[in-house]
C-alpha positions as CSV (number, residue, x, y, z in Angstrom):
1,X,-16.4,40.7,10.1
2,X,-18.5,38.2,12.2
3,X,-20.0,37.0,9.2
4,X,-17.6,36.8,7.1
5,X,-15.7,35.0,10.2
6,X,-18.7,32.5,11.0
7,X,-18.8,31.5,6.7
8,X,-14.8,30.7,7.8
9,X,-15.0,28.5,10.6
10,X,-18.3,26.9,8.7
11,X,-16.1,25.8,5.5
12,X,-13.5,24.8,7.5
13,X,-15.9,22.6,9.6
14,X,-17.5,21.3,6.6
15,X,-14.1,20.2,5.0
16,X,-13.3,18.5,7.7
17,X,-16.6,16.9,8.4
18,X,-16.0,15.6,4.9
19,X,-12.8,13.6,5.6
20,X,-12.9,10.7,4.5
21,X,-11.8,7.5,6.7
22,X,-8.1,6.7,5.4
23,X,-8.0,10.6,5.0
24,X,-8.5,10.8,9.2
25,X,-6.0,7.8,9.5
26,X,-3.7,9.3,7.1
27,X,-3.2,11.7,9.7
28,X,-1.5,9.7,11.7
29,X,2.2,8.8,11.3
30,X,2.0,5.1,12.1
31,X,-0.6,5.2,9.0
32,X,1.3,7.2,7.2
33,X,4.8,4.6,7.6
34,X,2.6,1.4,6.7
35,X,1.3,3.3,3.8
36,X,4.6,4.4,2.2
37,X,6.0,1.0,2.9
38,X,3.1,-1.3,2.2
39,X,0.9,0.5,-0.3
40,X,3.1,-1.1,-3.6
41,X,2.4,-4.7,-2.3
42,X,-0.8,-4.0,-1.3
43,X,-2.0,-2.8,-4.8
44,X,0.3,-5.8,-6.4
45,X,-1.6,-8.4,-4.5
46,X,-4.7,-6.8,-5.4
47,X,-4.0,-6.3,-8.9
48,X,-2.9,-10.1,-8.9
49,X,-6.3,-11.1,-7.8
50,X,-8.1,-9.1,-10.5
51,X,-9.7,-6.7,-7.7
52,X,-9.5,-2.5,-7.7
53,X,-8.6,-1.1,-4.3
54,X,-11.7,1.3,-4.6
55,X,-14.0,-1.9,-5.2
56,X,-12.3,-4.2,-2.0
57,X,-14.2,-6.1,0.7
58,X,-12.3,-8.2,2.9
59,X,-12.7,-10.8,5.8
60,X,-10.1,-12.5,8.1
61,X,-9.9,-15.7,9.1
62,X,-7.5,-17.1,12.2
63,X,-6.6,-20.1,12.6
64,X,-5.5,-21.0,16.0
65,X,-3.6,-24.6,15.9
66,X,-2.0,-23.3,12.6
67,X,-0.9,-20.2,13.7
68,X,-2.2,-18.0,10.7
69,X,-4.3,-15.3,9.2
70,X,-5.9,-15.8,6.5
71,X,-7.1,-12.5,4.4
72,X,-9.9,-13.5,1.9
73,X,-11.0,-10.8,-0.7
74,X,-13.1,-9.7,-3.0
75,X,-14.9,-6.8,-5.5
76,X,-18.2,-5.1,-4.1
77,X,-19.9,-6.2,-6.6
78,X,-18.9,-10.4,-6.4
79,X,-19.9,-12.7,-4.0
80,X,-17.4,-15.0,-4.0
81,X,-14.0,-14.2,-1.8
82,X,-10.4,-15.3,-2.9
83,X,-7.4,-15.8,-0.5
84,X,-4.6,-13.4,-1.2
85,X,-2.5,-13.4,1.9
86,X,-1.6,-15.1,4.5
87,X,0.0,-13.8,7.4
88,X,1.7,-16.1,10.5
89,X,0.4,-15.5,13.9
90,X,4.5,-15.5,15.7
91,X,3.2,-16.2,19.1
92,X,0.1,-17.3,21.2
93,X,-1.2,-18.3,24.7
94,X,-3.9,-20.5,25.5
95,X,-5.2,-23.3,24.5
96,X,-7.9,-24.8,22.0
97,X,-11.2,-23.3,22.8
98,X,-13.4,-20.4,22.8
99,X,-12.1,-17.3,25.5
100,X,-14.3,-17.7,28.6
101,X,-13.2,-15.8,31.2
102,X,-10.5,-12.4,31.7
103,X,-7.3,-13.3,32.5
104,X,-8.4,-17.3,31.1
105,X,-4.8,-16.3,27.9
106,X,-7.3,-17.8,25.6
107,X,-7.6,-16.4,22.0
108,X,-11.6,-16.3,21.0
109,X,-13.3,-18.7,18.6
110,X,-16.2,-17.6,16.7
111,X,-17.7,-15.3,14.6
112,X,-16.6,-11.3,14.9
113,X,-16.1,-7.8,12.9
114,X,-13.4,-5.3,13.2
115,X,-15.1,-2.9,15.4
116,X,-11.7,-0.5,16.4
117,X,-9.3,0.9,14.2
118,X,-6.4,1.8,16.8
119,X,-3.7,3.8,14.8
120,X,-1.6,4.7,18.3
121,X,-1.5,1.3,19.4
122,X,1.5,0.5,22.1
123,X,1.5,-2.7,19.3
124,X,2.4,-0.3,16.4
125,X,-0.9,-0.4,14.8
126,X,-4.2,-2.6,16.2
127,X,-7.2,-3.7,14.5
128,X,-9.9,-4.7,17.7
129,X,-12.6,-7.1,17.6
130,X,-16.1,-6.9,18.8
131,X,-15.4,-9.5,21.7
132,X,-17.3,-10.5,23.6
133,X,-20.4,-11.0,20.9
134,X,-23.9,-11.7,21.7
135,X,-22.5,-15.4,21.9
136,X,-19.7,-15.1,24.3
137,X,-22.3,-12.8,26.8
138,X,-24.5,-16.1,27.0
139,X,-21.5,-18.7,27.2
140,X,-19.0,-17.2,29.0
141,X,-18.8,-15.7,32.8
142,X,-21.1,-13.3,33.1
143,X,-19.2,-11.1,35.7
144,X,-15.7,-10.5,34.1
145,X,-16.2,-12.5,30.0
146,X,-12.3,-10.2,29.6
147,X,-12.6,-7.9,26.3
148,X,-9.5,-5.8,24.6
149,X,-9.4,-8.5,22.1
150,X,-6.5,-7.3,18.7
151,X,-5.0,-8.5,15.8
152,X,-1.7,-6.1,16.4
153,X,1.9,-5.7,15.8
154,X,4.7,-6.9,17.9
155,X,5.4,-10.7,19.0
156,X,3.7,-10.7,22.8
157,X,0.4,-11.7,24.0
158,X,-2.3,-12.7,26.9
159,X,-5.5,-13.7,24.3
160,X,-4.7,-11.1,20.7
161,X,-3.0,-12.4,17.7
162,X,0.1,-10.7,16.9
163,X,1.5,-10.8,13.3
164,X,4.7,-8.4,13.4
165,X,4.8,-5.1,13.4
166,X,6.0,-5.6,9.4
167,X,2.6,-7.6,9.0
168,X,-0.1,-5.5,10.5
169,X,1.5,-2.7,8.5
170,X,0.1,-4.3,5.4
171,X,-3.5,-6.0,6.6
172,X,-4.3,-2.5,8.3
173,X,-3.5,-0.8,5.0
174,X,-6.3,-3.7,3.4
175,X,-8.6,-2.7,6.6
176,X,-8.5,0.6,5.8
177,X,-9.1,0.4,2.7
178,X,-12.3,-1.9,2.7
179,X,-13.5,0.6,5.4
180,X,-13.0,3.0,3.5
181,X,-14.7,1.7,1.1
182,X,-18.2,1.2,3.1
183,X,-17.4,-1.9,4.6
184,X,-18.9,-0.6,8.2
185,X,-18.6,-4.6,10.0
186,X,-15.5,-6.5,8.1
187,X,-15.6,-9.9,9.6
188,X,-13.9,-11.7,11.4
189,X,-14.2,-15.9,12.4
190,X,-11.7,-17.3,14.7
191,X,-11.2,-21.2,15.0
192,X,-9.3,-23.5,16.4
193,X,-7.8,-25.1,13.7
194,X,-8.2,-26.1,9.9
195,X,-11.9,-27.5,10.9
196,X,-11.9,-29.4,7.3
197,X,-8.7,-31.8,7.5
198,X,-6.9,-34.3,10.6
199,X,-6.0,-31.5,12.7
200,X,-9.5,-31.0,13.8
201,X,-10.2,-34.8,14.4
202,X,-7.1,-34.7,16.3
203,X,-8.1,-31.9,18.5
204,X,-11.7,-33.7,18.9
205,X,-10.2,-36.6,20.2
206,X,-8.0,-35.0,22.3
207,X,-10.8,-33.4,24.0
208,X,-14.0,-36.2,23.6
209,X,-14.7,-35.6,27.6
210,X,-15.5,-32.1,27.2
211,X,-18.6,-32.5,25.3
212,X,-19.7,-29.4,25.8
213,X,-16.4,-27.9,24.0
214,X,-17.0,-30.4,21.4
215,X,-21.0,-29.8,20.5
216,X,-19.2,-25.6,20.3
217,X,-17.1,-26.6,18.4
218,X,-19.2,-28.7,16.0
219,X,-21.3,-25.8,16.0
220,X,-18.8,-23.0,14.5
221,X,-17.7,-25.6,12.1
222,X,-21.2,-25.4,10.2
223,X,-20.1,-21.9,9.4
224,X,-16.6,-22.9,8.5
225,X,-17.7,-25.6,6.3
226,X,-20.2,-23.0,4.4
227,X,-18.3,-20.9,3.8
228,X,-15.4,-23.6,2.2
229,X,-18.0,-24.6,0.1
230,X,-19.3,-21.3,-1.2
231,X,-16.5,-18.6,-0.8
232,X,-19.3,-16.5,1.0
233,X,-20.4,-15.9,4.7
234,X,-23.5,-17.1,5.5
235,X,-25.8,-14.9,7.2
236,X,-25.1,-15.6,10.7
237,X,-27.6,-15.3,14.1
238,X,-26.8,-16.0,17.5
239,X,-30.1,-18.3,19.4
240,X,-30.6,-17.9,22.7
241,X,-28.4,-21.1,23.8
242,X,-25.6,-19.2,22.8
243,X,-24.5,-20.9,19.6
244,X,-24.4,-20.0,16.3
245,X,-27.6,-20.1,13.8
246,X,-26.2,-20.3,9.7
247,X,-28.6,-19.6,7.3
């Protein structure tokens, strides 16, 4: 009996050591909603863009002054990302400008990854990012830099983006997915604005005294304009002024 008990509990532990990612978030019934009421559109969007849900990648882009999310994807095996969705950001705090400080309402600017899946958020559903980054550590108070930074349902905030609980339904279904998939870091860049049109000349001159806000910003832009150009991240290091090396 004890062995035939002990080859039991060792399937059993097996099976479930074997779940799969969207098989563990499956489980739960906030999943489980966004999936029966998102999964069609999902797969339509995907299908539109010639890409196979067992093949997706994805990256997020946020931009701030335009109050949107931008979700770029793509196959496994290509290089190049396509937009597919947008998604509008219905409220914010802060300002222009990287986060700095807890408590400062600002939303980060920069360059992140998904790094918590939160499928019992008090938001409906939450995807966190890995704020603050190796950047923010050097740049921003070294005491209290804040953290708890989401993309998440509802319309309320102190420094996340919120999209709707109808929203994140659909880019945590894409999340999942590329995760799913092997995707362990899905990025993430933040900015301030479209960095590639008037709206960032606009924001420039509205703040040429703070140079130091201005050489950050000129900074991040390098990878925003690289990744306009190419439809690809470049590889991405952070030197030990804080900025951001693009290679």
């Amino acid at each position: 009996m004890i062995r035939v008990s002990f080859l039991i509990l060792s399937i059993l532990f097996s099976m479930t050591g074997s779940q799969s990612f969207k098989q563990k978030q499956m489980s739960y019934s906030k999943v489980k909603t966004a999936y029966h009421e998102k999964e069609k559109v999902v797969l339509e969007n995907l299908a539109k863009a010639g890409i196979k849900v067992e093949e997706l990648e994805i990256y997020i882009r946020a931009l701030k002054s335009e109050k949107v999310v931008e979700l770029w994807a793509k196959s496994r095996q290509s290089k190049e990302f396509k937009l597919i969705r947008e998604f509008a950001i219905c409220t914010s705090s802060g300002s222009p400008g990287p986060k700095r400080k807890e408590g400062d309402m600002q939303v980060p600017e920069g360059f992140y990854y998904i790094s918590h899946f939160n499928p019992e958020s008090n938001f409906y559903l939450s995807l966190g990012i890995n704020y603050p980054n190796a950047s923010d550590k050097i740049l921003s108070d070294k005491a209290h830099p804040g953290g708890a930074i989401y993309m998440h349902g509802n319309c309320v905030t102190i420094g996340c983006i919120p999209i709707t609980d109808d929203k994140i339904k659909e880019l945590y279904i894409y999340a999942v997915e590329a995760r799913n998939n092997g995707q362990l870091q899905i990025p993430v860049s933040s900015f301030p604005c479209r960095m590639d049109d008037k709206a960032f000349q606009s924001i420039k001159r509205e703040y040429a005294s703070n140079k130091q806000l201005l050489n950050f910003w000129d900074n991040i832009k390098q990878g925003y304009d690289y990744f306009t150009k190419y439809k690809y991240l470049p590889e991405i290091e952070i030197v030990k002024s804080g900025l951001y090396s693009f290679q």
